[in-house]
C-alpha positions as a Markdown table, in Angstrom:
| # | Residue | x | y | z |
|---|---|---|---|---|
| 1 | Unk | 0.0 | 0.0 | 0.0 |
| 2 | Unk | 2.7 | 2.4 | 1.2 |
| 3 | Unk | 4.5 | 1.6 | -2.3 |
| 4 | Unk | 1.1 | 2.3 | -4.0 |
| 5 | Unk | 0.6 | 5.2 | -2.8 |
| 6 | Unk | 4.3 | 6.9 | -3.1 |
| 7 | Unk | 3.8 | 6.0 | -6.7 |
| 8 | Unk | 0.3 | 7.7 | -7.2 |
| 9 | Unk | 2.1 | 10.7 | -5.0 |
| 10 | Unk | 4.7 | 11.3 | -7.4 |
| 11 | Unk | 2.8 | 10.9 | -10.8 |
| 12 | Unk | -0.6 | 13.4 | -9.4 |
| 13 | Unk | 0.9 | 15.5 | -6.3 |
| 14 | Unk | -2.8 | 17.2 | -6.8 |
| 15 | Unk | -4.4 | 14.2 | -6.0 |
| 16 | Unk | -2.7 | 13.3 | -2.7 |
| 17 | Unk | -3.5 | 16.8 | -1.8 |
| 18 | Unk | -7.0 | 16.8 | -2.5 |
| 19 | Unk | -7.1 | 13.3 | -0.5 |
| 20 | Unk | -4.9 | 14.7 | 2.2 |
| 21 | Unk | -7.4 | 17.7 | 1.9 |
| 22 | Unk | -10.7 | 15.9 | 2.7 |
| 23 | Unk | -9.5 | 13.8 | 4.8 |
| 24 | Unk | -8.3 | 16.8 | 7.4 |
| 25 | Unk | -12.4 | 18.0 | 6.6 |
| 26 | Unk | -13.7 | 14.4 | 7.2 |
| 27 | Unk | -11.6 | 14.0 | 10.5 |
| 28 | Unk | -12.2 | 17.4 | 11.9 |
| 29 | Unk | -15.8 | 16.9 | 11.3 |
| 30 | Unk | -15.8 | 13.2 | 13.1 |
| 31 | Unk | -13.7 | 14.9 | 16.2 |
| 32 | Unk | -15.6 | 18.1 | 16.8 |
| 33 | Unk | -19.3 | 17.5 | 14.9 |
| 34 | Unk | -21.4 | 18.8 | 14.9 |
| 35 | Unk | -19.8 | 21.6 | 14.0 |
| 36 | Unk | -20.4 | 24.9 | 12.0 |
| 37 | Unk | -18.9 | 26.1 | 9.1 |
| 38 | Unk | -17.0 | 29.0 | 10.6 |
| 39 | Unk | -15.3 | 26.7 | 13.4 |
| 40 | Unk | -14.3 | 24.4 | 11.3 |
| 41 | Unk | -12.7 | 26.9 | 8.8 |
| 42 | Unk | -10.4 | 28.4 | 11.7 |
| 43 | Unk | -10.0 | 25.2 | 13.0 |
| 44 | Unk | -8.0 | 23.9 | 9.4 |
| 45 | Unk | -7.1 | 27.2 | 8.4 |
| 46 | Unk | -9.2 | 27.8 | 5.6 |
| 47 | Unk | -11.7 | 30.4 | 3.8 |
| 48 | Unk | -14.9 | 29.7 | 4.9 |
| 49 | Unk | -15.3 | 29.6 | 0.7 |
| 50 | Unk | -12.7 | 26.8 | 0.6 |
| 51 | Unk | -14.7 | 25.1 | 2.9 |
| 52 | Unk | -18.0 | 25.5 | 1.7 |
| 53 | Unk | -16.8 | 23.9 | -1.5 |
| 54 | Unk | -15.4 | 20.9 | -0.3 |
| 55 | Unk | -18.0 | 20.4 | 2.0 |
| 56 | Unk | -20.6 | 20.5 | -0.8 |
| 57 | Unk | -18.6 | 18.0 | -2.8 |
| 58 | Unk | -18.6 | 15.4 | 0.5 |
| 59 | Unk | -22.5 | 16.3 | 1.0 |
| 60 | Unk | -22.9 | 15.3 | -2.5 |
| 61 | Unk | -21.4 | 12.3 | -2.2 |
| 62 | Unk | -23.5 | 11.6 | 1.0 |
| 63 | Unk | -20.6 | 11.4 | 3.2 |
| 64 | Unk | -21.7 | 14.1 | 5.4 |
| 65 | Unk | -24.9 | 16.4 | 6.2 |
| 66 | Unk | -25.7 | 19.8 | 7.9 |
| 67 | Unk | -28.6 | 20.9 | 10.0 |
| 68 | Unk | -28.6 | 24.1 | 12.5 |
| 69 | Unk | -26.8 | 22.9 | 14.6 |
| 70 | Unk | -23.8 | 22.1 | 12.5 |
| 71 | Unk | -22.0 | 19.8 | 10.3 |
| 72 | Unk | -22.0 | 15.8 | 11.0 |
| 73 | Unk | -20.6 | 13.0 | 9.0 |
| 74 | Unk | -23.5 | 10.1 | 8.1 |
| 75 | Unk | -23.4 | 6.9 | 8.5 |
| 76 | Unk | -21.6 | 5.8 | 5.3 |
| 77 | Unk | -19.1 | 9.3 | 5.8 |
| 78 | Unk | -18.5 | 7.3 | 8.9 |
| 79 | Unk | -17.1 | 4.1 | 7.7 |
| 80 | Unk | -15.5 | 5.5 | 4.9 |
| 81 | Unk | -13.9 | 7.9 | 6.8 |
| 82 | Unk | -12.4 | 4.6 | 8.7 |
| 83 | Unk | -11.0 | 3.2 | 6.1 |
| 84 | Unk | -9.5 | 6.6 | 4.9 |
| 85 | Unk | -8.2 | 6.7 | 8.6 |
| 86 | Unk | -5.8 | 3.7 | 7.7 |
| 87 | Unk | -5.0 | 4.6 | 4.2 |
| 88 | Unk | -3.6 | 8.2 | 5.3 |
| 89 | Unk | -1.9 | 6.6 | 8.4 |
| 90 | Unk | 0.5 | 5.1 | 5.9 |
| 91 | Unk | 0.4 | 7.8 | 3.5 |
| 92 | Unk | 1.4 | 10.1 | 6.4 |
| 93 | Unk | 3.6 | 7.7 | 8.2 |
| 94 | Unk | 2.1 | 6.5 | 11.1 |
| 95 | Unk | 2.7 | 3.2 | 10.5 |
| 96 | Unk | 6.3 | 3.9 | 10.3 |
| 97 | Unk | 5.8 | 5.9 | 13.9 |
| 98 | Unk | 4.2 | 2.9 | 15.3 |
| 99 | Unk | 7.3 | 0.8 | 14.3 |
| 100 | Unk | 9.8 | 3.1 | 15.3 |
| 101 | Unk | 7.8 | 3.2 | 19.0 |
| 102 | Unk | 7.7 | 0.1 | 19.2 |
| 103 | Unk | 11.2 | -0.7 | 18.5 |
| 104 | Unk | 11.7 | 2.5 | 21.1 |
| 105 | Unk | 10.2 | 0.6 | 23.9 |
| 106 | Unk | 11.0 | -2.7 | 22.7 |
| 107 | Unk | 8.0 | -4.2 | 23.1 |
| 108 | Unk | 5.8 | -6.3 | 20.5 |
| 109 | Unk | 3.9 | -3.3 | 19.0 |
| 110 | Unk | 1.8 | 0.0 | 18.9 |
| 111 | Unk | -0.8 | 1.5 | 17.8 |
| 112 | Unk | -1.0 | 5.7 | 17.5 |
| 113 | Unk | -4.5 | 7.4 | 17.5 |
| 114 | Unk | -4.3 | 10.4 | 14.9 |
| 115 | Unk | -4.9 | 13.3 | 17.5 |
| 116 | Unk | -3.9 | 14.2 | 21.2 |
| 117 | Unk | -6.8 | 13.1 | 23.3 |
| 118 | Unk | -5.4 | 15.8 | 26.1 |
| 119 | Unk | -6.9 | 18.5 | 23.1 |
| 120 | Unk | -9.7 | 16.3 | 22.0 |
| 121 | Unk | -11.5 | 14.0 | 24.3 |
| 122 | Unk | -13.0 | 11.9 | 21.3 |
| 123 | Unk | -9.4 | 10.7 | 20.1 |
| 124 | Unk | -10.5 | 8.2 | 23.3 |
| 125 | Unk | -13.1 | 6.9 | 21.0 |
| 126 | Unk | -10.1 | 5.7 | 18.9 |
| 127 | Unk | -8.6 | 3.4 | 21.8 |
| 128 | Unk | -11.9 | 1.5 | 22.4 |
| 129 | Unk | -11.9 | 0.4 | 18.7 |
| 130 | Unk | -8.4 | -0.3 | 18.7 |
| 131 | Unk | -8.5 | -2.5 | 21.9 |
| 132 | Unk | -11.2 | -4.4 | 20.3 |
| 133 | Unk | -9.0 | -4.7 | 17.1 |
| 134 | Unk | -6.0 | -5.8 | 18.8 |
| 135 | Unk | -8.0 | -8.4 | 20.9 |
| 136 | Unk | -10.0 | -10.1 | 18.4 |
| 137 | Unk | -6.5 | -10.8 | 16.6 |
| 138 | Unk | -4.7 | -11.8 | 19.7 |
| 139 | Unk | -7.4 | -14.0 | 22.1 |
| 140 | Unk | -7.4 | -17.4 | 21.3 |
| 141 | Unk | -11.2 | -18.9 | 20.5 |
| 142 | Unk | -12.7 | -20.4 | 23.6 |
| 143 | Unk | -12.6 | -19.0 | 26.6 |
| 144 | Unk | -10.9 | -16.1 | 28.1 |
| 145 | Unk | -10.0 | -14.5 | 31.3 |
| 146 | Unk | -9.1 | -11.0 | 30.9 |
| 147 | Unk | -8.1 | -9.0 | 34.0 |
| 148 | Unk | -8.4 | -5.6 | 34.1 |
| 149 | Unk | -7.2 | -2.7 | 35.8 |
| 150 | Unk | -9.4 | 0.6 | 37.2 |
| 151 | Unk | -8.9 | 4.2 | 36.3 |
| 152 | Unk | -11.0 | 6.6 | 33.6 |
| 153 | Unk | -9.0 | 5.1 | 30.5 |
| 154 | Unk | -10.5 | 1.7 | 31.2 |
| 155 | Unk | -14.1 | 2.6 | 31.9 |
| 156 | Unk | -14.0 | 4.9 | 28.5 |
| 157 | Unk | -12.6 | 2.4 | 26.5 |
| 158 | Unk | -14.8 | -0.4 | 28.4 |
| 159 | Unk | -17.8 | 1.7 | 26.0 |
| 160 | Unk | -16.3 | 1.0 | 23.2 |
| 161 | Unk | -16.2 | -2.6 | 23.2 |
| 162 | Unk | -18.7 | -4.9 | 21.1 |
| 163 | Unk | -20.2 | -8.4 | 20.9 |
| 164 | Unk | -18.1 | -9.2 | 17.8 |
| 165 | Unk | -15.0 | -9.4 | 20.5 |
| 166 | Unk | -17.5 | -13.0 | 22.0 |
| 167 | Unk | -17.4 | -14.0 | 18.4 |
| 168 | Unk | -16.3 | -18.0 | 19.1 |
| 169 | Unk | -15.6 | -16.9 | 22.6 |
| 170 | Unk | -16.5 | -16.9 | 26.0 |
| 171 | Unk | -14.8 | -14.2 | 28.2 |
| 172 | Unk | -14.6 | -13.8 | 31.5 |
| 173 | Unk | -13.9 | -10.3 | 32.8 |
| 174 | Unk | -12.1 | -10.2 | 36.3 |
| 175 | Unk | -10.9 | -7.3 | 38.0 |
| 176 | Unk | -7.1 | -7.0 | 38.6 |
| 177 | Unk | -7.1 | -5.4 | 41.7 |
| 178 | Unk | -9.3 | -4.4 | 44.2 |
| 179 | Unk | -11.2 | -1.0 | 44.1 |
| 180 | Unk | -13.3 | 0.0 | 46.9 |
| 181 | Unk | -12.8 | 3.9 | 48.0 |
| 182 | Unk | -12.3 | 5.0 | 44.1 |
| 183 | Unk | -15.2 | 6.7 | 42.6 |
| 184 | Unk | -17.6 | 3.6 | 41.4 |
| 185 | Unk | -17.8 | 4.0 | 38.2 |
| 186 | Unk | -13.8 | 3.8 | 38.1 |
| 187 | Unk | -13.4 | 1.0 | 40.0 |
| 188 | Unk | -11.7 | -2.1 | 38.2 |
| 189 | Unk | -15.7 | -4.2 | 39.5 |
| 190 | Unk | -17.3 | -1.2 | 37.7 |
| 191 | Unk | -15.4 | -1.8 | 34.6 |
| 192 | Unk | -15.4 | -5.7 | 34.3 |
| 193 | Unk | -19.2 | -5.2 | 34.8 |
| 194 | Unk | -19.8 | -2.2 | 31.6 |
| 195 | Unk | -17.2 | -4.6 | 29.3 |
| 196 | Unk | -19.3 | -7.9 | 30.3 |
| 197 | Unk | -21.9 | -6.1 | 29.3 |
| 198 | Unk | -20.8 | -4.6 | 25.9 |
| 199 | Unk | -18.8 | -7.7 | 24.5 |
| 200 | Unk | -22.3 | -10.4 | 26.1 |
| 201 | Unk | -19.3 | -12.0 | 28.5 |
| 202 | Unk | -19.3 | -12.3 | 32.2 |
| 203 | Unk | -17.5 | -10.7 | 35.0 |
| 204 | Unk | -16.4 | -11.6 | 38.5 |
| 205 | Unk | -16.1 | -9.0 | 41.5 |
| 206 | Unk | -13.7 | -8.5 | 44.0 |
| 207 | Unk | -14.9 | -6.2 | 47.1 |
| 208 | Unk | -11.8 | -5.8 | 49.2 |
| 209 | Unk | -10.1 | -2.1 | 49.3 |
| 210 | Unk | -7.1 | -1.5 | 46.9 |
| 211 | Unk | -4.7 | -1.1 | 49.1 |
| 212 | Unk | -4.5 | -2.5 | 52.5 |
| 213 | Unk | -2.4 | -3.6 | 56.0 |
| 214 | Unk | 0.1 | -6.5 | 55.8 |
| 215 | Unk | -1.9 | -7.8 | 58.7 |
| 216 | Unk | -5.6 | -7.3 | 56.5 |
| 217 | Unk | -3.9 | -8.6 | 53.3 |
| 218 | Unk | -3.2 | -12.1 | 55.2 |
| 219 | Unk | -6.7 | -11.7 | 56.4 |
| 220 | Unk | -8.3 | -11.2 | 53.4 |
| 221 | Unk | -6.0 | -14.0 | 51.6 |
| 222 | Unk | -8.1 | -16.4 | 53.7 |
| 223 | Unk | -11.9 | -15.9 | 52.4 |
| 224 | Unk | -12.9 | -18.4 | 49.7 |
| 225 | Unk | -14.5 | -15.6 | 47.7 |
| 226 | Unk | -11.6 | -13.2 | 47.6 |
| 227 | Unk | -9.0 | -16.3 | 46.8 |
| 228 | Unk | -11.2 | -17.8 | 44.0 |
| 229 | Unk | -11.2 | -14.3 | 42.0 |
| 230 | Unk | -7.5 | -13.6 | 42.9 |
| 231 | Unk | -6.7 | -17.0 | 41.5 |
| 232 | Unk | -8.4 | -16.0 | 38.2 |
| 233 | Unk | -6.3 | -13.3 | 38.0 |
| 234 | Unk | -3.1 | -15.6 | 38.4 |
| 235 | Unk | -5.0 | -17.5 | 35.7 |
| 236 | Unk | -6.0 | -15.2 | 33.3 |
| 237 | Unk | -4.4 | -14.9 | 29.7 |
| 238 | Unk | -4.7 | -11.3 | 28.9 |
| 239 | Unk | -4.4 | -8.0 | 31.1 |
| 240 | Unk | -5.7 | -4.7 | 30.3 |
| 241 | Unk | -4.5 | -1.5 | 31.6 |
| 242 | Unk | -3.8 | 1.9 | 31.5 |
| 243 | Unk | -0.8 | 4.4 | 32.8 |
| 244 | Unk | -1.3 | 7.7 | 35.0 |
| 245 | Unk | 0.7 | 10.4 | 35.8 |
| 246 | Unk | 1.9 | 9.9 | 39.4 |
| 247 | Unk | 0.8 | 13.2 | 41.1 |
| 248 | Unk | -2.5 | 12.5 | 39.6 |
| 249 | Unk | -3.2 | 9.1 | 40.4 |
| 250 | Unk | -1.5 | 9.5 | 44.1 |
| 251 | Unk | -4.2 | 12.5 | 44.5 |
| 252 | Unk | -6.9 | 11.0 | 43.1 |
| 253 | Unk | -6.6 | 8.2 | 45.4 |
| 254 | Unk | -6.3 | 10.8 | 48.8 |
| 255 | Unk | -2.7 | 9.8 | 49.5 |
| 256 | Unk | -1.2 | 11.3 | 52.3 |
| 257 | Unk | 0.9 | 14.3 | 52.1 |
| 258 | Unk | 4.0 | 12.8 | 53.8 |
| 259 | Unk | 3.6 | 10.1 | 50.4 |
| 260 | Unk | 3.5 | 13.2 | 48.3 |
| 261 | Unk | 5.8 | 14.9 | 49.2 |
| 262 | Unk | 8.2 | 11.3 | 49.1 |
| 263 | Unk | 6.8 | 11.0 | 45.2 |
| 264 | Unk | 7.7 | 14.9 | 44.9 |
| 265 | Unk | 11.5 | 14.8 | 46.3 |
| 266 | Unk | 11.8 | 10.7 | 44.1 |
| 267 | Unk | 10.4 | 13.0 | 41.5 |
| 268 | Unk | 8.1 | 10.2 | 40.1 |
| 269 | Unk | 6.5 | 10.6 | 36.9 |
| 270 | Unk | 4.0 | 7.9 | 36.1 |
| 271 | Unk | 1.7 | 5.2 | 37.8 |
| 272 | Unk | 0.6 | 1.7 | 37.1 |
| 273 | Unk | -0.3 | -1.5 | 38.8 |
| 274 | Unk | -0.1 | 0.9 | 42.2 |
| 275 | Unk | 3.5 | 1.2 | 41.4 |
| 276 | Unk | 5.3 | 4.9 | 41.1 |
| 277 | Unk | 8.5 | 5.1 | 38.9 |
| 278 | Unk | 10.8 | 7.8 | 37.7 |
| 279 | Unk | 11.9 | 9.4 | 34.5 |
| 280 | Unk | 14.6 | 6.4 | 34.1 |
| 281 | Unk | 11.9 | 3.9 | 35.3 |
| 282 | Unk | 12.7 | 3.0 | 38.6 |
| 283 | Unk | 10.2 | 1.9 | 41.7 |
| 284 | Unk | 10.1 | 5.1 | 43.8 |
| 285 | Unk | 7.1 | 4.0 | 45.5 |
| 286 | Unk | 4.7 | 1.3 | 45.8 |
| 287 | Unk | 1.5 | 1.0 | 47.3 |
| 288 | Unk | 0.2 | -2.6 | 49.2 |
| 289 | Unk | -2.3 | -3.9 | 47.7 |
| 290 | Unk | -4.7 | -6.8 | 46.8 |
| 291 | Unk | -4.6 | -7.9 | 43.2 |
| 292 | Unk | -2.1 | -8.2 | 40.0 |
| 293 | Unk | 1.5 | -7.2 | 40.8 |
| 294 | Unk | 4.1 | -5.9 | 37.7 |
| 295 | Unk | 6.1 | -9.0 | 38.5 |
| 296 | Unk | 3.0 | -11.3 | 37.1 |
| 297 | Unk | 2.9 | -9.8 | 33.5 |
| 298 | Unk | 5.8 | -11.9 | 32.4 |
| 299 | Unk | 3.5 | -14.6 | 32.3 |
| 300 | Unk | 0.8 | -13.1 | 31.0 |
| 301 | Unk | 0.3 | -13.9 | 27.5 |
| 302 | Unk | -1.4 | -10.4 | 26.1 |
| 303 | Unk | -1.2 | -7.2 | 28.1 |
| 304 | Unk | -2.6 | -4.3 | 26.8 |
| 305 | Unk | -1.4 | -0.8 | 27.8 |
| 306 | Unk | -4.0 | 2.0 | 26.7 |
| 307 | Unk | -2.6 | 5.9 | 27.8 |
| 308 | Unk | -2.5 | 8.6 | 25.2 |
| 309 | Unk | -2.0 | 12.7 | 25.4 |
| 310 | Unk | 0.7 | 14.7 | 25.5 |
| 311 | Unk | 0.7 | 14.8 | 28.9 |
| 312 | Unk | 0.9 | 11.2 | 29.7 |
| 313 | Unk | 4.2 | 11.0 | 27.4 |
| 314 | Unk | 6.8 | 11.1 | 30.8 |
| 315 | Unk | 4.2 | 8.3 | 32.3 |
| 316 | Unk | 4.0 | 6.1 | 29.4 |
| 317 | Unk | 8.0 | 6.2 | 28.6 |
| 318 | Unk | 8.7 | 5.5 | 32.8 |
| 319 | Unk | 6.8 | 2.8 | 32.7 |
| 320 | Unk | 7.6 | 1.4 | 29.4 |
| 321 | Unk | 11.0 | 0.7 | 30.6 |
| 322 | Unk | 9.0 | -2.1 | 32.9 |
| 323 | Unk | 6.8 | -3.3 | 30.7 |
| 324 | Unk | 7.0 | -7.3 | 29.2 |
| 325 | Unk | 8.1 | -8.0 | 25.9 |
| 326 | Unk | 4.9 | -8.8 | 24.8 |
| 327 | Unk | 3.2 | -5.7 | 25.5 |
| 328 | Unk | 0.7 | -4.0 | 22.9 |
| 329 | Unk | 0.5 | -0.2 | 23.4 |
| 330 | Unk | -2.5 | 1.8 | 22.5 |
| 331 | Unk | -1.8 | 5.5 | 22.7 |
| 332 | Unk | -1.9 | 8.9 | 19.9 |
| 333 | Unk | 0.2 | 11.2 | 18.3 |
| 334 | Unk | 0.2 | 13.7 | 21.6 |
| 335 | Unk | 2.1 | 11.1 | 23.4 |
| 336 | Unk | 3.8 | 9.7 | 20.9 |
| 337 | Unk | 5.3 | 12.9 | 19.3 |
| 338 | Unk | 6.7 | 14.0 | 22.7 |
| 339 | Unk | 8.3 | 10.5 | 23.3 |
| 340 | Unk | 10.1 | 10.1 | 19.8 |
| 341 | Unk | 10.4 | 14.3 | 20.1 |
| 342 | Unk | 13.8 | 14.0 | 18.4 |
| 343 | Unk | 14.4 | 11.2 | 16.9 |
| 344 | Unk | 14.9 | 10.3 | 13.2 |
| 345 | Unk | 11.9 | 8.4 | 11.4 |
């Protein structure tokens, strides 16, 4: 395709650039739609003449429609616009990107949203479909236990899920850790629940607090309920998670100021699994808790990582340098511009 389409680029230049054109209307339009005219003109830097053209030539074509209250893609502007998605990510080089990342964290491979999802909350959209994607080509057919972790990554992308992931299989969502004294609907339970719910799988809770006392860990270790789901975990054959930037997650979860001000003075950047680590990727910090720990990916077969924006770029890279060979990284050009910031392509 790439080949294809360096070939067409050198014999009609206008035609890339009228494809390269509509696209930039087509994905502006799926991002901020509705949308009006004007908007959308400052938005790609054109006339609102320029735009009203090209617009009528996509509304002609039924790719997109207009009311009052703006400009929307349709149903078949929708899919096409898809497709178009993958064709320009080669055109434009994101598959190259995703390669070089890849190699840059040595891990199995990556996947970049087009968009920062710290500027534009819909690039999230992009991760749901993604994960689905990347799980329907790497689950096995039968059945599956998928643990997976809490935070606001996982219960977006937990709505973008469908039945065709159940397609010859039966999974079984369990959560990773335990949750209680997060906000419920970001709770790992939560999550397992909405993604059993989307894909027609099951789910299994766990109701012990995520973090805990030696003394209440051995404790807990003891009820039948709490071992059966934490020996799922141990069992299951693909983990999903995201990463968070440390001051965020360690505030979000009411940390005490003496552990903020320890992440502060270790300088930790990013968060995951309840572990903190620094710009070169070392454990500053860990919390005790009841669930997966980073040392039990090895022998996981398929982990998923999910964390994109700009912002998350000194997270993701931190703990990149933990992550198992075998990782799969979803993330977007926010993040992943920052990390490769320069590099060669």
């Amino acid at each position: 395709m790439q080949d294809m389409l360096s070939i067409i680029e050198k014999v009609a230049p206008d035609f890339i650039e009228t494809l390269h054109g509509r696209y930039r209307i087509m994905r502006n339009i799926y991002l901020m739609g509705p949308v009006g005219r004007r908007l959308l003109a400052e938005k790609l830097g054109l006339t609102e003449r320029t735009l009203r053209t090209e617009a009528d030539f996509l509304k002609a074509q039924g790719l997109l429609t207009t009311s009052k209250i703006g400009m929307e893609l349709t149903k078949s502007g929708l899919a096409l616009y898809r497709e178009l998605d993958e064709v320009m990510g080669q055109l434009l080089g994101m598959r190259e990107k995703e390669k070089q990342l890849a190699a840059h964290f040595q891990i199995e491979h990556c996947t970049i949203a087009s968009g920062d999802s710290d500027i534009t909350a819909k690039v999230s959209e992009d991760f749901g479909r993604s994960a689905t994607e990347t799980l329907s080509f790497l689950l096995p057919k039968g059945e599956n236990i998928i643990a997976v972790m809490g935070g606001t990554t996982m219960a977006h992308l937990a709505e973008m899920l469908t039945p065709t992931l159940s397609e010859e299989r039966k999974l079984i969502f369990v959560p990773a850790r335990g949750g209680i004294g997060e906000s419920i609907e970001i709770q790992a339970n939560a999550i397992c629940a909405k993604m059993a719910q989307h894909t027609h799988g099951e789910h299994r809770v766990l109701y012990v607090p995520e973090h805990v006392s030696m003394e209440t860990y051995a404790s807990l270790l003891q009820e039948p309920a709490v071992r059966d789901i934490l020996e799922m975990v141990e069992q299951s054959n693909a983990v999903l998670h995201s990463i968070g930037v440390a001051t965020h997650m360690a505030e979000r979860r009411n940390m005490s100021a003496e552990v903020l001000s320890l992440l502060k003075e270790k300088e930790a950047v990013g968060e995951a699994f309840g572990y903190f680590f620094n710009e070169q990727g070392e454990v500053v910090y860990k919390i005790p808790r009841i669930g997966l720990q980073l040392k039990d990916l090895a022998k996981t077969p398929c982990v998923l990582a999910v964390a994109g924006g700009h912002s998350k770029a000194k997270a993701i890279e931190s703990y990149m340098k933990n992550a198992p060979k075998q990782t799969w990284l979803i993330t977007d050009e926010g993040a992943a511009n920052e990390i490769l910031k320069g590099e060669t392509f």
